[in-house]
Every structure is written in structure tokens, then in C-alpha cells.
N, C-alpha and C positions, 0 to 999 in steps of 0.2 A: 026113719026112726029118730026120736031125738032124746039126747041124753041130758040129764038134768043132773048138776052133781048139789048135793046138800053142804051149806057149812053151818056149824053151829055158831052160837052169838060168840062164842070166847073162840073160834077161828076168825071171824068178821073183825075181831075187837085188833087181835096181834096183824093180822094182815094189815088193819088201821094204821095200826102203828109202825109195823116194820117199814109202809110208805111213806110217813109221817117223817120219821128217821131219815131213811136215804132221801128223801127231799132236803133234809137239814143237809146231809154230809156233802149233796150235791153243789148245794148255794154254798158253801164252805170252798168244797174244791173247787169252784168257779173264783173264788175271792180271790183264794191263793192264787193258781195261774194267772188272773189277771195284774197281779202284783202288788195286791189290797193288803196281804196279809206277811205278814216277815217272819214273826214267833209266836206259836201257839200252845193251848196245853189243852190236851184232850183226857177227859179222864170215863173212867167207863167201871160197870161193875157183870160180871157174868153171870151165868143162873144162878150157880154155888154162891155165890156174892162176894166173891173174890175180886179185890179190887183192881185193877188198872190205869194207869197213869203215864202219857205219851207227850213227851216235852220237846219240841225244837225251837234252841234260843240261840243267840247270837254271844253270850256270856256265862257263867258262872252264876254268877247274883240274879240276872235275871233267869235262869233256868229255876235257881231255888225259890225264888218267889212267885215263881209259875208253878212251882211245884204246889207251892204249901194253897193258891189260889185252887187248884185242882183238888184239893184233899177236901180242901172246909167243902170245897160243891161237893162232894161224895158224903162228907159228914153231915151235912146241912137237913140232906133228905131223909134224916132217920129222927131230928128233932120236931 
């Protein structure tokens, strides 16, 4: 007997995407470990669109202006 499971286009479309994602976050964590990367700012929004903002910097200054670089990408995609 063989089972066939169905997805619909907007299951096909986030499945797309969620690989799409973990690809990115993969080559990301390859960077780091390989020691490509020092400081970074990850910023992210959730269903609710509540926003998030993940900063590791080596200073002060640079954390805040990693910071505000993280923000405007959050605010950019609503212009």
C-alpha cells in the first residue's frame, strides 16, 4: 500500500522557506566557527511581529551601532 501525503501550496511555499532560512543560518555558523566572523547582529521579527535583536560585539560603540544597523533592517521592510 502506498501512502501519499498532500501539502498545500502555502505548506510547499513555508517549507521553502524554512530551508531557505536554515541554509542561510548554516553558512552563517560555518563562518563563525571557521573564524570569518568576530561581531554580529542578528535581528529577527516573530509571528506577533514582535521584534528581536541579538548583538555580540567586542565593545560598547560597536555593539550600539550594530544595534541601530539591526533596527533600520527591521524598519526598512515595512517602507
Amino acid at each position: 500500500m502506498k501512502v501519499v501525503t498532500l501539502e498545500t501550496k502555502d505548506q510547499k511555499i513555508k517549507k521553502q522557506d524554512r530551508d531557505d532560512f536554515l541554509e542561510i543560518i548554516d553558512t552563517f555558523r560555518e563562518r563563525f566557527v571557521n573564524g570569518e566572523v568576530n561581531e554580529f547582529v542578528i535581528s529577527c521579527l516573530d509571528e506577533e511581529g514582535e521584534a528581536e535583536i541579538y548583538i555580540a560585539s567586542q565593545d560598547l560603540v560597536g555593539a550600539v551601532g550594530m544595534f541601530e544597523l539591526g533596527k533600520e533592517a527591521l524598519l526598512s521592510q515595512y517602507r
